[in-house]
TIVOSE-546900 format. One record per atom (N, C-alpha, C): atom name; x, y, z; residue number from 0. Coordinates in steps of 0.001 Angstrom, whole numbers. Atoms other than C-alpha are relative to their C-alpha. Example, Ala and Ser with C-alpha at 12.3 -4.5 7.8 and 13.67 -1.06 7.14 Angstrom:
<pts>
[N, [890, -1190, 0], 0]
[CA, [12300, -4500, 7800], 0]
[C, [900, 1200, 0], 0]
[N, [-820, -1190, -60], 1]
[CA, [13670, -1060, 7140], 1]
[C, [-770, 1090, 730], 1]
</pts>
This chain:
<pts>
[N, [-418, 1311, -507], 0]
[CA, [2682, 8163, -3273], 0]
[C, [1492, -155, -226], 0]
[N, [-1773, 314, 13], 1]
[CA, [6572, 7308, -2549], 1]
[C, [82, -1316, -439], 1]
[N, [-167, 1296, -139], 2]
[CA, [7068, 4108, -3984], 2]
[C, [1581, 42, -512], 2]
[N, [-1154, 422, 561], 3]
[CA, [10703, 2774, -5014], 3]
[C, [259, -557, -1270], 3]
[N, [237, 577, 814], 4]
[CA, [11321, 2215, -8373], 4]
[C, [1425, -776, -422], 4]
[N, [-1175, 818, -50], 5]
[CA, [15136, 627, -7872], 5]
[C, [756, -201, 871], 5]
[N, [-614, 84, -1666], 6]
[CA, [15987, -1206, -4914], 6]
[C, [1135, 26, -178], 6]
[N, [-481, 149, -297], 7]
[CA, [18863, -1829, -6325], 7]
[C, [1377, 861, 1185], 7]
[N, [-1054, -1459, -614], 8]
[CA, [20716, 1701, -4899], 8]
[C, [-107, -3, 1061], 8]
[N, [187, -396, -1182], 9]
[CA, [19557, 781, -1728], 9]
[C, [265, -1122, 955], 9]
[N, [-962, 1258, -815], 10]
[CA, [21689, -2068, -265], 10]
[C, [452, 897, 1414], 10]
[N, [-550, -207, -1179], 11]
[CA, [22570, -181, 2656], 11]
[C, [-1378, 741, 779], 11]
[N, [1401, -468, -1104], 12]
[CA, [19037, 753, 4029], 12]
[C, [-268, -1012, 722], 12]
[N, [-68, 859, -922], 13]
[CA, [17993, -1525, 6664], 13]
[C, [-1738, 183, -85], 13]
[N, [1369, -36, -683], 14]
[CA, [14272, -2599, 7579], 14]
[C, [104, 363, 1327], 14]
[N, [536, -135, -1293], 15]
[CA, [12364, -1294, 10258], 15]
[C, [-1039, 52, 349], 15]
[N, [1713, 275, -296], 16]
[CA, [9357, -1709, 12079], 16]
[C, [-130, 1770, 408], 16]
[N, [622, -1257, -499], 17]
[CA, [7608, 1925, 12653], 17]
[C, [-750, -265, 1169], 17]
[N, [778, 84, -1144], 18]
[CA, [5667, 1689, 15936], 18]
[C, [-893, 1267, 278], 18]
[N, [651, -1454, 398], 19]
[CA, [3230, 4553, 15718], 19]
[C, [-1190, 58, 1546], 19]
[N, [923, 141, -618], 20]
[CA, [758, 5600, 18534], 20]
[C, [-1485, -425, -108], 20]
[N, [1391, 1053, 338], 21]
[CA, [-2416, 3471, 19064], 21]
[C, [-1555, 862, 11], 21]
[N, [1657, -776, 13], 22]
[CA, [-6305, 4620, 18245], 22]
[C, [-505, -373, 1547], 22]
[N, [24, 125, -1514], 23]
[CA, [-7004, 5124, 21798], 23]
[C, [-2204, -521, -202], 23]
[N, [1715, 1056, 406], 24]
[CA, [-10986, 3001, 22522], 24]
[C, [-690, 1517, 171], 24]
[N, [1236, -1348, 339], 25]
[CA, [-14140, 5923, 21053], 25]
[C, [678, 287, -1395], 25]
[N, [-156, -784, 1331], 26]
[CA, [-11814, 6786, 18096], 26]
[C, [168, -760, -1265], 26]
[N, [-166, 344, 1472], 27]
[CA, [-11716, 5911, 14664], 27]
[C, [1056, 878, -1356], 27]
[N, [-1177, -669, 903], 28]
[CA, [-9249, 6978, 11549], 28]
[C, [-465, -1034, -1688], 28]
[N, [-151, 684, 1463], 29]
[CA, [-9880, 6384, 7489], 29]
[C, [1044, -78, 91], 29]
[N, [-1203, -45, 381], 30]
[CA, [-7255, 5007, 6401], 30]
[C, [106, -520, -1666], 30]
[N, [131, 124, 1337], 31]
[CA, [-8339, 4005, 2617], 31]
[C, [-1786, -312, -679], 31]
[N, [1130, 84, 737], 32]
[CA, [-11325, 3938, 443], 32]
[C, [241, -478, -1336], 32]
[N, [257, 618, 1245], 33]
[CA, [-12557, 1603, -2276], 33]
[C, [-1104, -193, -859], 33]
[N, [1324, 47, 495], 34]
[CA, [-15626, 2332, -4231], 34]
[C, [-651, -35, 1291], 34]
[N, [854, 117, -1247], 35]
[CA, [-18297, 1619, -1550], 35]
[C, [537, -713, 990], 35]
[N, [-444, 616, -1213], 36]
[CA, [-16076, -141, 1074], 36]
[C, [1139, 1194, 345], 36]
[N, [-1112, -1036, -1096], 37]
[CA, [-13738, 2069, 3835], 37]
[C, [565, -1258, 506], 37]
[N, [-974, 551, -432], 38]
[CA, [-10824, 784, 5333], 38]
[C, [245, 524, 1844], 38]
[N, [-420, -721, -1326], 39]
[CA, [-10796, 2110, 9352], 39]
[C, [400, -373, 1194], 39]
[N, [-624, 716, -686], 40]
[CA, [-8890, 1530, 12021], 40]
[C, [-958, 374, 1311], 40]
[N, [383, -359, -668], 41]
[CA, [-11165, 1744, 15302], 41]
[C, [92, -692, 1558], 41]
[N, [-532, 221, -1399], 42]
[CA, [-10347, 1590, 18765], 42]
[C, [1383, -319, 542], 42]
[N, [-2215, -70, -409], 43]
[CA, [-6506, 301, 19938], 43]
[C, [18, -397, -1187], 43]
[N, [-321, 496, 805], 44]
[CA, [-5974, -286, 16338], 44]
[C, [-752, -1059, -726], 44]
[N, [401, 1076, 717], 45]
[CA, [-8136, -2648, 15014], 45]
[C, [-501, 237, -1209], 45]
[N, [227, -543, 1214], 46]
[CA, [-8596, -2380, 11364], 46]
[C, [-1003, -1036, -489], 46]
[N, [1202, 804, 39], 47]
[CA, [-11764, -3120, 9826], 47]
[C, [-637, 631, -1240], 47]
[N, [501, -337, 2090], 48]
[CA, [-13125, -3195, 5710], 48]
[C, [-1579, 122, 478], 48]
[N, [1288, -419, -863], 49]
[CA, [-16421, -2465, 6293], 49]
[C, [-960, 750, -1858], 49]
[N, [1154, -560, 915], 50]
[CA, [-19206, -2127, 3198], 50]
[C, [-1303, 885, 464], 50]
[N, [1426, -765, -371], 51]
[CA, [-22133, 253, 2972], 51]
[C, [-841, -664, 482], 51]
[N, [600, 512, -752], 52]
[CA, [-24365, -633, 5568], 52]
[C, [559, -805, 1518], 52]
[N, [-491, 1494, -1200], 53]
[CA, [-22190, -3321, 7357], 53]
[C, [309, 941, 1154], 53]
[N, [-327, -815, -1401], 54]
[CA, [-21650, -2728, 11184], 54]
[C, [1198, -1115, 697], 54]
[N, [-803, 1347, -905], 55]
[CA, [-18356, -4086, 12740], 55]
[C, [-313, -723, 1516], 55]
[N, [-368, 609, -1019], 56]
[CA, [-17522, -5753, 15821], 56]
[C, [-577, 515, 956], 56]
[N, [-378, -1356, -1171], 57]
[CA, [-17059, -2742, 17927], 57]
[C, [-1726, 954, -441], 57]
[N, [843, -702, 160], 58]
[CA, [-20480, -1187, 16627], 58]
[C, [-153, 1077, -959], 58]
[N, [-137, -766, 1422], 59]
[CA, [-19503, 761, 13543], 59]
[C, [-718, -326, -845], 59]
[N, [1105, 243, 1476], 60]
[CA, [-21921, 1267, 10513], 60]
[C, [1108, 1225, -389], 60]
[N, [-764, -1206, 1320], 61]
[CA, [-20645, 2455, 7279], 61]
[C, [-1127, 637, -555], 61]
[N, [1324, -964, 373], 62]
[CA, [-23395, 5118, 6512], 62]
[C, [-95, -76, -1592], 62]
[N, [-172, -309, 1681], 63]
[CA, [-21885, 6066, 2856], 63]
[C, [1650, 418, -898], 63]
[N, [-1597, -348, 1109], 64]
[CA, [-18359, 6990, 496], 64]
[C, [-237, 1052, -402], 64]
[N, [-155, -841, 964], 65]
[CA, [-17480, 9914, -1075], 65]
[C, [830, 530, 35], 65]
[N, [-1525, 81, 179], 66]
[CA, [-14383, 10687, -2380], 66]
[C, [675, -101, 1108], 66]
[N, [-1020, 190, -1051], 67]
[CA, [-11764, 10910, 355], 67]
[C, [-472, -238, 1551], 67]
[N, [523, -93, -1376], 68]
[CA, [-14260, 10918, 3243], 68]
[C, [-1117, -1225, 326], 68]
[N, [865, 703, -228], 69]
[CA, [-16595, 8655, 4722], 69]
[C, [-1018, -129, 828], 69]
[N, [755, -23, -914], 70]
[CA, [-19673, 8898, 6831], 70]
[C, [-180, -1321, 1520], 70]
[N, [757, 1000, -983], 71]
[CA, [-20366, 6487, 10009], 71]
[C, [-624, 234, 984], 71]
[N, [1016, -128, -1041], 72]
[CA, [-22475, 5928, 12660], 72]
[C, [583, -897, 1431], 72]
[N, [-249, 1245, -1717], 73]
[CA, [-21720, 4234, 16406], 73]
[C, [-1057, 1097, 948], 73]
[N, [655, -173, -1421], 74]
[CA, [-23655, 4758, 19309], 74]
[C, [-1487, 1240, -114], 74]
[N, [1077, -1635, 528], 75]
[CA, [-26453, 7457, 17124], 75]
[C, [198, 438, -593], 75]
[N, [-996, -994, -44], 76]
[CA, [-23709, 9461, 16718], 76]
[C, [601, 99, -1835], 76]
[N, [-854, 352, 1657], 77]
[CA, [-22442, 10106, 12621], 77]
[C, [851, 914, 239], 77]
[N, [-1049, -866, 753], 78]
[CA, [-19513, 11538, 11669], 78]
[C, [320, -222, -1261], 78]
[N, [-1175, 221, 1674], 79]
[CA, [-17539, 11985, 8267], 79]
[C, [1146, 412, 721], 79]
[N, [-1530, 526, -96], 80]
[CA, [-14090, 10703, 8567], 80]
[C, [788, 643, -1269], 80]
[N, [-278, -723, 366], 81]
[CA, [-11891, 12343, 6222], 81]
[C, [1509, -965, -29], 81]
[N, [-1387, 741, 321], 82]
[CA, [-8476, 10341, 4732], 82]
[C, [1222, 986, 698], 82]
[N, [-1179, -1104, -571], 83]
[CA, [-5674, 12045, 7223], 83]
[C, [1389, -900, 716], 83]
[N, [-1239, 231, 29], 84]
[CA, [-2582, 11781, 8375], 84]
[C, [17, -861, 2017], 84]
[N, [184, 837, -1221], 85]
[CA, [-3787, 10463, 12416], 85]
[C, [859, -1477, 175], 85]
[N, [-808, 1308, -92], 86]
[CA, [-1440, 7437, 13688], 86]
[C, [-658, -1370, -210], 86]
[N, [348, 1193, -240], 87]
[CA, [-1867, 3669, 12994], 87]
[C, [231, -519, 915], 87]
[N, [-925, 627, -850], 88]
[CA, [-926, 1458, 15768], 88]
[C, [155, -1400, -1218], 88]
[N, [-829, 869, 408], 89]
[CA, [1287, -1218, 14167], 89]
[C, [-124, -1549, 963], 89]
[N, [-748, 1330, -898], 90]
[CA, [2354, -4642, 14940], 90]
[C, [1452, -299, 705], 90]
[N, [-1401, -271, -468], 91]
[CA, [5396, -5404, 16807], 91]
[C, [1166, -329, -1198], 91]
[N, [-938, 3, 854], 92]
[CA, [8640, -5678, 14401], 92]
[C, [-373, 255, -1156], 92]
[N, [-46, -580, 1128], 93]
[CA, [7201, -3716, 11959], 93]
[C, [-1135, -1047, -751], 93]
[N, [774, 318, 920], 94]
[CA, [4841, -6010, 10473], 94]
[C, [-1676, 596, -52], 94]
[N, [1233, -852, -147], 95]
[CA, [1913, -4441, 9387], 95]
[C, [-1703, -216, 550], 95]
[N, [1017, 623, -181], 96]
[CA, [-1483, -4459, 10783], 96]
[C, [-1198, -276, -1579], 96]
[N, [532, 7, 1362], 97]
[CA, [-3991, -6202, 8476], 97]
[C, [-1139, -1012, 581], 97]
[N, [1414, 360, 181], 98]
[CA, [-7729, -7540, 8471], 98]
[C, [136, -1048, -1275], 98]
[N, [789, 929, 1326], 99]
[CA, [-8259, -10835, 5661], 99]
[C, [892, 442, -1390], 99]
[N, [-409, -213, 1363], 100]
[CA, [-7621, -9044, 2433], 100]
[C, [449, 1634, -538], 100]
[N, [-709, -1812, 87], 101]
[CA, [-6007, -5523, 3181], 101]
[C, [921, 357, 971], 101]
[N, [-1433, -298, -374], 102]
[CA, [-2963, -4382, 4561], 102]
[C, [316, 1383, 14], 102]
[N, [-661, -1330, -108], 103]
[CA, [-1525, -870, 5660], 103]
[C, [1921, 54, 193], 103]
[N, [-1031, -561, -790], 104]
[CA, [1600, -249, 5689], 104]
[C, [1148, 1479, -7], 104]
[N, [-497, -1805, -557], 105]
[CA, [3999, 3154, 6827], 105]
[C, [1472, 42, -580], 105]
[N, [-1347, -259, 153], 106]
[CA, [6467, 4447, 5169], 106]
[C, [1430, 103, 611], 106]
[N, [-1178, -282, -815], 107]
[CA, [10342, 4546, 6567], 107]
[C, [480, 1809, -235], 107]
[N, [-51, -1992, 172], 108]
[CA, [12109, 7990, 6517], 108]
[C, [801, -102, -1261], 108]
[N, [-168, -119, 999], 109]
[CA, [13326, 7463, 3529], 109]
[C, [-1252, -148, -1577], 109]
[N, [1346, 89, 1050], 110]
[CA, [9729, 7084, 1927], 110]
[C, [-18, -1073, -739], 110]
[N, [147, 1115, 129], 111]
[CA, [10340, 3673, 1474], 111]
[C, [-703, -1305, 427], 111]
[N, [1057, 1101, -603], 112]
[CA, [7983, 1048, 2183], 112]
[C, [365, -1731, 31], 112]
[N, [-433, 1380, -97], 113]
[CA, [9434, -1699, 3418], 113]
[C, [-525, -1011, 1038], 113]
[N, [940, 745, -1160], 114]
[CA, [7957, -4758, 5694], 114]
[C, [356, -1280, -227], 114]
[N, [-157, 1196, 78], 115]
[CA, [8356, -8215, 7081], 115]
[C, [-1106, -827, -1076], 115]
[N, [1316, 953, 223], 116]
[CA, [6384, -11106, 5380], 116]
[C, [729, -1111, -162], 116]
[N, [-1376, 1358, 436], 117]
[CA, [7215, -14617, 3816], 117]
[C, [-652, -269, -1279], 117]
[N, [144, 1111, 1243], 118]
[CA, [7482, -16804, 820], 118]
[C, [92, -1305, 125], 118]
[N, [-150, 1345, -637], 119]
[CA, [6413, -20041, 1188], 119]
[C, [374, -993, 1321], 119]
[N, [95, -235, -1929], 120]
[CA, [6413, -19749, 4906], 120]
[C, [1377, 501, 412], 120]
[N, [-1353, -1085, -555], 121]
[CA, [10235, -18043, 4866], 121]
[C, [-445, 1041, 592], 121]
[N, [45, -1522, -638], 122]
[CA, [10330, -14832, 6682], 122]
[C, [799, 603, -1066], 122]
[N, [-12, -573, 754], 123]
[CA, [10981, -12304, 4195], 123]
[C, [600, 2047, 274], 123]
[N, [323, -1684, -160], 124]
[CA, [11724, -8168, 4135], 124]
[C, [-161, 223, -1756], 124]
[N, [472, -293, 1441], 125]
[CA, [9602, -6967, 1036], 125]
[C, [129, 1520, 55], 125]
[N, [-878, -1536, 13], 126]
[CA, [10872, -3452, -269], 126]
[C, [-1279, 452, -1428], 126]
[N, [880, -136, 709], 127]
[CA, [7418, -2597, -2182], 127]
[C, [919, 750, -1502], 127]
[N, [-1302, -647, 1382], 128]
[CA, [8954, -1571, -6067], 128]
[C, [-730, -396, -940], 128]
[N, [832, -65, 1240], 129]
[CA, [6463, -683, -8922], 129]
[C, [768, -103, -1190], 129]
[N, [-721, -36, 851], 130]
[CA, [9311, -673, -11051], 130]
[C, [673, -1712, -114], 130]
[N, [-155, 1757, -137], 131]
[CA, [9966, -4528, -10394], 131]
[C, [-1405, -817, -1045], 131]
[N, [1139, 546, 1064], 132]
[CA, [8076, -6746, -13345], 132]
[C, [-709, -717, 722], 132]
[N, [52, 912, -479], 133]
[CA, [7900, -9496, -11036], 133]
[C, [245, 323, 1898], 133]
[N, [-475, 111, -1410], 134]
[CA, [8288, -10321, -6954], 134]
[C, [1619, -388, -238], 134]
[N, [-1131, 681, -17], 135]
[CA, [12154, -10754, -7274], 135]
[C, [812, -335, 1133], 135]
[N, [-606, 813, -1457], 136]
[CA, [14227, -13069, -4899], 136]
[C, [1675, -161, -353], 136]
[N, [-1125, 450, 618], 137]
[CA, [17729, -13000, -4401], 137]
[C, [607, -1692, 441], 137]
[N, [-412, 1417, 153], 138]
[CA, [19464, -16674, -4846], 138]
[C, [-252, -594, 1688], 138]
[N, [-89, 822, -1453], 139]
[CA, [19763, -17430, -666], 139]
[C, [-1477, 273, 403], 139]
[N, [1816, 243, 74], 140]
[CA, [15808, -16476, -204], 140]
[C, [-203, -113, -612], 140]
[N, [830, 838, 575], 141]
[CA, [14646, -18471, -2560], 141]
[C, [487, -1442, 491], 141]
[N, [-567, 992, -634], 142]
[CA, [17434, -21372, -1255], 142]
[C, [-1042, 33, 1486], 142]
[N, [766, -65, -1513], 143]
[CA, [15356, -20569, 2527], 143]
[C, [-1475, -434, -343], 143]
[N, [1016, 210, 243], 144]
[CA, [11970, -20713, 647], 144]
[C, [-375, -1102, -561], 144]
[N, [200, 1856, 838], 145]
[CA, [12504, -24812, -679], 145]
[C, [-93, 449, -1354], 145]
[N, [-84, -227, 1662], 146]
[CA, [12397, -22873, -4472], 146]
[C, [710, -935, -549], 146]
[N, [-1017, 471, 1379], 147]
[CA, [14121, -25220, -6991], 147]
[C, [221, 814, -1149], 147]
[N, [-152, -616, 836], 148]
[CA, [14852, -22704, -9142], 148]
[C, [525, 61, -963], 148]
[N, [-695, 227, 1403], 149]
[CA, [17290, -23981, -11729], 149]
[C, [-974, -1202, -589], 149]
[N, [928, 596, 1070], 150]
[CA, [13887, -25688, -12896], 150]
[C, [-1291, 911, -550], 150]
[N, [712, -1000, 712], 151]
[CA, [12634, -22792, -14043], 151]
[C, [291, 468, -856], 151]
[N, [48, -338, 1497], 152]
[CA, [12358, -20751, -17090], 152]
[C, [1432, 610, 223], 152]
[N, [-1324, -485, 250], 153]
[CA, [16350, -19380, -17636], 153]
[C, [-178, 1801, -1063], 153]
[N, [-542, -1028, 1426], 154]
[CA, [17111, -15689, -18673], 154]
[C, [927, 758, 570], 154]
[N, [-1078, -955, -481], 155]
[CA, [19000, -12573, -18569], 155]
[C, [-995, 1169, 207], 155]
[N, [149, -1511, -565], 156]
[CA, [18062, -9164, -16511], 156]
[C, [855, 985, 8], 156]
[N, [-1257, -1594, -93], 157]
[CA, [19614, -5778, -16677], 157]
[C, [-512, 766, 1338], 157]
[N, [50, -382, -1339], 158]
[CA, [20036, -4660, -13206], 158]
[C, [1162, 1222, 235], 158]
[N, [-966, -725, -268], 159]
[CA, [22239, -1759, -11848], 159]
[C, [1133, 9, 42], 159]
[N, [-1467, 1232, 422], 160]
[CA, [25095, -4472, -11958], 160]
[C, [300, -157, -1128], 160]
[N, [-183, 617, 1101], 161]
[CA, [24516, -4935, -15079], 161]
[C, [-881, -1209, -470], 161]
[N, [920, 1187, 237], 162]
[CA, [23308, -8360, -16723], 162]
[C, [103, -1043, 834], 162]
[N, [-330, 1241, -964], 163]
[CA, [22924, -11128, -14429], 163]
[C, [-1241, -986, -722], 163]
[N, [365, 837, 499], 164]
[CA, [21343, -14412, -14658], 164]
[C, [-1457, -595, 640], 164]
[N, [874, -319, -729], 165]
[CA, [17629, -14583, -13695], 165]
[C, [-920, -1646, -244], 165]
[N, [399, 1153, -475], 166]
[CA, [15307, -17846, -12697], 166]
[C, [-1775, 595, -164], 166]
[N, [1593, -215, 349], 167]
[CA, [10990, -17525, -14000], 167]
[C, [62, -1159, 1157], 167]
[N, [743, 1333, -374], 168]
[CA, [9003, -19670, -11396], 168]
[C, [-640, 598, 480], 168]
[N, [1622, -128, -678], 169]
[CA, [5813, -19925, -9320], 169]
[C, [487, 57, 1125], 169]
[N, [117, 198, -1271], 170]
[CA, [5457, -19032, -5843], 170]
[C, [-628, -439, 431], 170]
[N, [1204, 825, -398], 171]
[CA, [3338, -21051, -4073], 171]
[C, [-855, 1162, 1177], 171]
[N, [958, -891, -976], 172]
[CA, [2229, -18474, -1570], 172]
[C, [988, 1427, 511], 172]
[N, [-859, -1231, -196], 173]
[CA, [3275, -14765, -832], 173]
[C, [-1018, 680, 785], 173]
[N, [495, -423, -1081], 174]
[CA, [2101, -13280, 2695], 174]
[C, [933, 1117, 550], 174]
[N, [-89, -1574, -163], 175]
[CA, [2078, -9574, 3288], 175]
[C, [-1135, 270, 1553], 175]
[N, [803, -243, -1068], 176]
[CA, [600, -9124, 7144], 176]
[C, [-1082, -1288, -146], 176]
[N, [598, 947, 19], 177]
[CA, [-2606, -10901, 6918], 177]
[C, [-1168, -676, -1214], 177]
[N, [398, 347, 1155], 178]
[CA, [-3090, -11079, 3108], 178]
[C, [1088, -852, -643], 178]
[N, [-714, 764, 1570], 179]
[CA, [-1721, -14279, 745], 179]
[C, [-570, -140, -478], 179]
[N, [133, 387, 1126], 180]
[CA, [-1765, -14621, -2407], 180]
[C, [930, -1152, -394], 180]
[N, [-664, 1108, 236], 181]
[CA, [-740, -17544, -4216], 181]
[C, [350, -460, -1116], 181]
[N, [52, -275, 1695], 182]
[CA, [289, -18659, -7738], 182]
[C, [930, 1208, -368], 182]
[N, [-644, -1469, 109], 183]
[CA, [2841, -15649, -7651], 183]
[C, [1042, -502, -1133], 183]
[N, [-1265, 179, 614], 184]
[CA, [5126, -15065, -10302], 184]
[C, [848, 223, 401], 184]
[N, [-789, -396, -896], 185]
[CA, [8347, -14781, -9181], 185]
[C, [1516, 167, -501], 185]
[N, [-1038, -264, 590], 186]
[CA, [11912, -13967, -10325], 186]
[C, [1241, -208, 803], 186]
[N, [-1350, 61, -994], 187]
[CA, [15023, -15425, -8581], 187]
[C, [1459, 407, -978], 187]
[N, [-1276, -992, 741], 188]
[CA, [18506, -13227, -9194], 188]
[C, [1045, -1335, 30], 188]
[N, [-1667, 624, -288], 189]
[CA, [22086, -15246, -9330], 189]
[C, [393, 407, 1238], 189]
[N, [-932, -775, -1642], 190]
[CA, [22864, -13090, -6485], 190]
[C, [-1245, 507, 1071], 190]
[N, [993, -473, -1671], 191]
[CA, [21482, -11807, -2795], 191]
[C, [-627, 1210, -760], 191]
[N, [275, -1315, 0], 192]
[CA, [19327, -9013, -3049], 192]
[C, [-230, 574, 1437], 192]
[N, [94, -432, -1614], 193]
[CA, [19121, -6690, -98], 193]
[C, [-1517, 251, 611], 193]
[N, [1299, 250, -305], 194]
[CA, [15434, -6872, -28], 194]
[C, [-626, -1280, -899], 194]
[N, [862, 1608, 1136], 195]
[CA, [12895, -9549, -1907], 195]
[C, [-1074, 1483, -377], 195]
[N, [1050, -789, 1022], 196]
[CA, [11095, -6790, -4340], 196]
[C, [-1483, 114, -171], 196]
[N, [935, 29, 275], 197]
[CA, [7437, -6444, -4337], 197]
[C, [-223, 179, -996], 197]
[N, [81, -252, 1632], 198]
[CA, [6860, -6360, -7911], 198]
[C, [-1346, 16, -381], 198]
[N, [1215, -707, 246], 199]
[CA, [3991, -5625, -10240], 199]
[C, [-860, -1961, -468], 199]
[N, [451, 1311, -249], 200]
[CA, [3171, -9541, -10282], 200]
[C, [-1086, -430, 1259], 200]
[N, [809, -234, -1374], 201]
[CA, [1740, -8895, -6713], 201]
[C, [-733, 779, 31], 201]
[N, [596, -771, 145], 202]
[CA, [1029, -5538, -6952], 202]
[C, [-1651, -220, -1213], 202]
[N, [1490, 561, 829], 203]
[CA, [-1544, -6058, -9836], 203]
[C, [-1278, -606, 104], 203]
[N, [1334, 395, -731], 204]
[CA, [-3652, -8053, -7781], 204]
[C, [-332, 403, 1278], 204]
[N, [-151, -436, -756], 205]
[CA, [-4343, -5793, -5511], 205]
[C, [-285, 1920, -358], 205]
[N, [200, -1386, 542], 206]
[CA, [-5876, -1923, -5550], 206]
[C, [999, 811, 1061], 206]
[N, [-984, -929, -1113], 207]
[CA, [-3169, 701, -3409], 207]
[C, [-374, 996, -319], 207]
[N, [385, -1161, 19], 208]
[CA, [-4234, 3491, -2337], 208]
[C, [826, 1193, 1310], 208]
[N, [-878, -326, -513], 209]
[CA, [-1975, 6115, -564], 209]
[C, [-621, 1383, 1264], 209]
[N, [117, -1291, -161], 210]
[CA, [-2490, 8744, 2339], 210]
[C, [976, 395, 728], 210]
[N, [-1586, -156, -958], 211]
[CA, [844, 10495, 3925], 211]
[C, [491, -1131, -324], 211]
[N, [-1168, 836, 372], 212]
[CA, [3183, 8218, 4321], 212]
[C, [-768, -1570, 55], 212]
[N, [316, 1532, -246], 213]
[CA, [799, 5071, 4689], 213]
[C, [-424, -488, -1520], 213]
[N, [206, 354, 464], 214]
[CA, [158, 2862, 2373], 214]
[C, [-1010, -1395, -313], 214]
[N, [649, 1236, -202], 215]
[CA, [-3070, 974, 1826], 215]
[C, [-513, -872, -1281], 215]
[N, [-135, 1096, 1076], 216]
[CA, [-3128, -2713, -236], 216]
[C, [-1457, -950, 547], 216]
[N, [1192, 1324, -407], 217]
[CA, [-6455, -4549, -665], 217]
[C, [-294, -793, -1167], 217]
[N, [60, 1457, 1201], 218]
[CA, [-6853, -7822, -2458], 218]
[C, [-1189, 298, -1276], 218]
[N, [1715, -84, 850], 219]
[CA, [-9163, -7727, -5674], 219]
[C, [411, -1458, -669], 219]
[N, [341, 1946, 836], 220]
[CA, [-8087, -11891, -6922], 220]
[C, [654, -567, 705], 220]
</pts>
């Protein structure tokens, strides 16, 4: 798994949306596994969590799990699916496609995983970063997100800059495709950052599981 563990070195990368070719209608693609639930994207893209037994939309049964592969059934017909590297189709500007309480999204070419979302209904670019304690915001997105932030807890961070002057508060809601969470901890800088940090405040609630360059996030609180 590529994750980023210091955005700060990376002020001059830019978001982008990946646009990847679409699951053309008959096909299907794992794209993550969680104990007894699969993650698969089937037909032009539609991604769909799917427990043992359950049958989606489109006529998919989840037969069974086992490690990286997964059995299903449509039309009679079973196969085992197999966690691979096959295209997602995407959303337009890069935001990722996502089902309720799980989320994919595709690495850049720098093996960085970056993606629109918002905070507190801002529009956002989140720069996923396991090495982040917290979701951190720099001072003008959190100003965009209504934050009051000099009524929050006061400290100091050691950042690549050095020490700067850092802001504890609550997010009221943090939307990644078509998963929020809410109650977020959250960390606003003195200064801009060139992304808003996915931190392990988010991450934590939430199991990731990686194949190639994608990256898949499903809610567990």
């Amino acid at each position: 798994m590529k994750l980023s563990h210091s955005a700060f070195g990376f002020a001059a990368v830019l978001a982008c949306g990946v646009v990847l070719a679409p699951v053309h209608a008959g096909e299907m693609q794992l794209v993550g596994v969680f104990g007894e639930k699969a993650a698969l994207t089937v037909d032009d893209g539609v991604l769909r969590m799917l427990s043992r037994g359950q049958i989606s939309p489109e006529g998919v049964r989840l037969i069974s799990v086992s490690g990286d592969g997964a059995v299903v059934e449509r039309a009679g017909v079973r196969t085992r699916l197999e966690l691979g590297s096959a295209p997602l189709k995407l959303s337009g500007g890069g935001q990722p496609s996502a089902v309720s309480d799980f989320v994919v999204l595709t690495a850049d070419a720098r093996g960085h995983h970056v993606t629109q979302g918002s905070i507190n209904g801002a529009a956002v670019t989140f720069l996923v970063d396991t090495g982040a304690s917290m979701v951190s915001i720099g001072r003008s997105d959190a100003v965009r997100a209504g934050i009051d932030y000099t009524r929050g807890q006061r400290g100091r961070a050691q950042t690549a800059n050095g020490e700067v002057d850092v802001w504890r508060v609550k997010l009221d809601a943090v939307v990644l495709g078509g998963m929020r969470l809410t109650n977020v901890d959250g960390l606003v800088h003195e200064h801009d950052l060139p992304f808003v940090l996915l931190g392990r405040s988010f991450l934590n609630r939430v199991e990731m599981q990686s194949s190639g360059d994608r990256l898949v996030l499903k809610r567990r609180y």
